[in-house]
N, C-alpha and C positions, 0 to 999 in steps of 0.2 A: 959825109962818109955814111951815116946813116942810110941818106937817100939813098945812096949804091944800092947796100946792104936790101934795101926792100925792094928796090928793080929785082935783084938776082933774085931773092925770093917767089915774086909771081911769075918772070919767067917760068922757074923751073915748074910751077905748077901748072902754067900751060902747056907746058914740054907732058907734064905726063898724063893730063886731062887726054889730052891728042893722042897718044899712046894707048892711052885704057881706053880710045873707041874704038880703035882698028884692031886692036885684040879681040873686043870683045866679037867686031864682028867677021874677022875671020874665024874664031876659032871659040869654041864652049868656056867658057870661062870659068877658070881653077878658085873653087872654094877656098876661100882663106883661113886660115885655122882660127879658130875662135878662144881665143885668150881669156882665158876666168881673169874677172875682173879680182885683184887684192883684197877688194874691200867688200865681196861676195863672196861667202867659202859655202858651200853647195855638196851636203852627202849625199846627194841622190847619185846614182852610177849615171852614166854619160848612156844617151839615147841610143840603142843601136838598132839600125835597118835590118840586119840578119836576124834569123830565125833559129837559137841555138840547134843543135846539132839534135837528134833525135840521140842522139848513143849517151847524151850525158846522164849522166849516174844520180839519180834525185839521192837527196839526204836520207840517209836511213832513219825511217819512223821509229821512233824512242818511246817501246812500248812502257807503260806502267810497268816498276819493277812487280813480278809476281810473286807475292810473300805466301809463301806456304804457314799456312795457320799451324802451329804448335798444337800437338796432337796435346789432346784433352788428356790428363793425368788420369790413368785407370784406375779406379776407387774398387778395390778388391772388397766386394760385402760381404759383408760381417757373417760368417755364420749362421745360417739359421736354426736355433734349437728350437727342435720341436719338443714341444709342453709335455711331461710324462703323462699316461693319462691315469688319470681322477678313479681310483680304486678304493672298494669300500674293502676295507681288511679285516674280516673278522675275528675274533679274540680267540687264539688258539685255546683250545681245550686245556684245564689243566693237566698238568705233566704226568699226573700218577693214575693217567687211563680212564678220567671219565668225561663223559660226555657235558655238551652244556647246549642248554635248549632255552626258547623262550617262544610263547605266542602271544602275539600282539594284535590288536582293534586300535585300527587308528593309535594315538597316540599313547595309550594307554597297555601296559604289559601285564596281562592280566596273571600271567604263570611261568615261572621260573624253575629249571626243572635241573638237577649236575648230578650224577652218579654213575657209574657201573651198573650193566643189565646185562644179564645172560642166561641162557634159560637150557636144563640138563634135560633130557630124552633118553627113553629106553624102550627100542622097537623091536621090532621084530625080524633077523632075518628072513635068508632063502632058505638057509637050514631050518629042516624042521628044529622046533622045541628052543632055538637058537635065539638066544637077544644079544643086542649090542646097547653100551651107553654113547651117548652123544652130548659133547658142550658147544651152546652155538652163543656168542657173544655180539653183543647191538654194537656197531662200530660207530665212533664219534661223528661219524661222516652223516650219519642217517640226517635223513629230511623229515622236518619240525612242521607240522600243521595241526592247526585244533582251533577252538570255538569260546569264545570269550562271553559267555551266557552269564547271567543272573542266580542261578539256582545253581546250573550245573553247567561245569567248564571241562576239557580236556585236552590232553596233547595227544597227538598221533605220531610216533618215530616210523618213517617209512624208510627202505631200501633193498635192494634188487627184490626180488617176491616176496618180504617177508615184510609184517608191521608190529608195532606194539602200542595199546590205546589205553592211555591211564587217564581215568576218568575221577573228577574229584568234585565230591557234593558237600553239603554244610546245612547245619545245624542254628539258625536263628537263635533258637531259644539259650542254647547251652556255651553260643558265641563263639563256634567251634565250627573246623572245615574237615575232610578227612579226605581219602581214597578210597572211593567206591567199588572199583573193581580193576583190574588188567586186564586185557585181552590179548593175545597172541597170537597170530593167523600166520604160522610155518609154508612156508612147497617143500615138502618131500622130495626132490630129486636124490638119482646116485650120485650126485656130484657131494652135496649136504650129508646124505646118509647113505655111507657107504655099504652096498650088497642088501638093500632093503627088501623086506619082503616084495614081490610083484603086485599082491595084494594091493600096497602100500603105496606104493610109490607113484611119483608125478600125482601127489593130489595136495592138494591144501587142506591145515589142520587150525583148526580152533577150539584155544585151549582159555580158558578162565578162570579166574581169583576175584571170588564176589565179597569177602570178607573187610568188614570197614575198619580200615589199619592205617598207620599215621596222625591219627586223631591232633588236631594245632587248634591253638585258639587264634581267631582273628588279626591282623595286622603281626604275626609271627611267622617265622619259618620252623619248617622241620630239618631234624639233621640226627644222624643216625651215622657213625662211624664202624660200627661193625657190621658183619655182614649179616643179611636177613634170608631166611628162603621159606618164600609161599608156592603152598603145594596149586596146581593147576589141574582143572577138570577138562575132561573133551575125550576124543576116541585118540589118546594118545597118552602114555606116561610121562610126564612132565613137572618140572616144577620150575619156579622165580627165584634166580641168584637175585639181588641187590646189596651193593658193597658201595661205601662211601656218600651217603644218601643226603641231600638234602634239597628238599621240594619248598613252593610257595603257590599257593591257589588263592584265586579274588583279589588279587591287586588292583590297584585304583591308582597307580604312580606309572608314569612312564621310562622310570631308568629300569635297571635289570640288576638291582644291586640288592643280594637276599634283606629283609628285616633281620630282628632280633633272632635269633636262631633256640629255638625250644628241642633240648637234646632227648634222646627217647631212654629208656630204665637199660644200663646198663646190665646183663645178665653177670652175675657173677658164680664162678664156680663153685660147685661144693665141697671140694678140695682145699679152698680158702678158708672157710671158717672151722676144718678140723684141723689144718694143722694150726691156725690160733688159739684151739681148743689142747691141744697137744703142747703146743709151748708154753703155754699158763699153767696147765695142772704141772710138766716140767718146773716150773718156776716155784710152784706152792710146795713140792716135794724137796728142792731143794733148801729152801730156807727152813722150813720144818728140820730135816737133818740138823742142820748148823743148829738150828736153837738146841735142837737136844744133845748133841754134843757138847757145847757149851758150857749145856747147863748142868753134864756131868761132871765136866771138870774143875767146875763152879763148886760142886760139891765137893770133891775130893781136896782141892785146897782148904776147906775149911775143916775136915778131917784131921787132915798136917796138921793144921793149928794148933788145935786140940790137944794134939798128943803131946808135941813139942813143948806146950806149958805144966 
């Protein structure tokens, strides 16, 4: 049975041996499909002879996403203050209208100068035989310059045309500084002196006080609370107010702060000492009375006495 069984088998292979030549050569011979083997599994895509198609659609390129950078936090700056600027402030005058001066050398303030100046005038008008008085007052504003010398120092108060020069000398021997003189150098204008004589006017006057006044001893100030007036010489009638006075010449310190202050002789009136003189003989007359009154009734009780025993 077997035997059959393997005859039928190679027949049939002859059968189709003979077959597959007369096909082949009549006719192109049809590719047979090609079967993946089970036990080959194969990701590659399958080989193909065509040329994709020009119309196909490539993958759209996947750009980088583009991250917009987060806008930088605006730092709003700070204010800029600008620095006040750097002022020297000078010490206002004091309150009760006098001036306050000082000239200085290098470190050293050699004159210290605070008072009231104003200087009275009696000219002449346009009217014949006619005068007018005149008060002109140094205003606290005036400009301080002067000369810090060994022997002799002074201040100069300058302002709009007009100056005043107090000049202050001393005494080695007696240990003692004073004022040596004033100077006063006026302009005459109508503006100053009103309806001035023609003569007069628009000129500059120079008027002086040569008398040595304020006498101090060394390392002291002067200070003079009443008011003083020195008469002034020149082609011009004039004289020096000074009120609230107190000066310091030859310093050798560099603050501006007066020394000991040396007060000047109070003038006192002569009206003071009579009516003290009048209230005391008052006083001696009254008690005089009372004793003798007293003293008569003094008597007269003992009179009573008298009788009465």
């Amino acid at each position: 049975m077997e035997c059959k069984s393997i005859a039928v088998v190679l027949a049939c292979a002859l059968f189709a041996c003979a077959l597959g030549d007369k096909i082949s050569a009549g006719a192109e011979p049809t590719p047979s499909p090609t079967t993946p083997s089970a036990a080959t599994t194969s990701t590659d895509a399958p080989t193909s002879t065509k040329t994709p198609p020009s119309t196909s659609t490539a993958e759209p390129t996947t750009l980088p996403p583009t991250t917009t950078p987060a806008p930088e936090p605006t730092t709003t700056p700070a204010p800029v203050t600008t620095p006040a600027p750097v002022t020297t402030t000078v010490a206002p005058p004091p309150s009760d209208g006098r001036g306050n001066w000082t000239v200085s050398d290098g470190n050293v303030t050699c004159i210290v100068a605070q008072m009231v100046i104003s200087a009275k005038f009696n000219y002449a008008l346009q009217t014949p035989n006619k005068t007018a008085n005149k008060e002109m007052s140094v205003p606290v504003t005036a400009k301080a310059s002067g000369i810090c010398d060994a022997t002799t120092q002074n201040v100069k108060l300058s302002w709009e045309k007009n100056s005043i020069d107090i000049t202050f000398g001393k005494n080695d021997t007696t240990k003692m500084y004073y004022v040596a003189n004033f100077k006063l150098e006026v302009f005459a204008d109508n503006a100053s002196f009103p309806n001035i004589s023609s003569d007069l006017v628009n000129k500059t006057y120079t008027l002086v006080s040569s008398s040595d006044v304020f006498k101090t001893n060394f390392n002291q100030s002067y200070r003079c609370i009443r008011e003083e007036s020195l008469p002034l010489t020149g082609n011009m009638s004039a004289a020096l107010i000074l009120n609230k006075v107190q000066l310091e010449a030859f310093r050798t310190k560099s603050d501006k702060v007066f020394a000991t202050a040396q007060d000047c002789e109070l003038d006192t009136p002569d009206i003071v000492p009579i009516a003290v003189g009048c209230a005391l003989a008052a006083l001696v007359f009254v008690v005089l009375i009372a004793y003798l009154v007293g003293r008569r009734r003094s008597q007269a009780r003992g009179y009573l006495s008298m009788r009465l025993s």
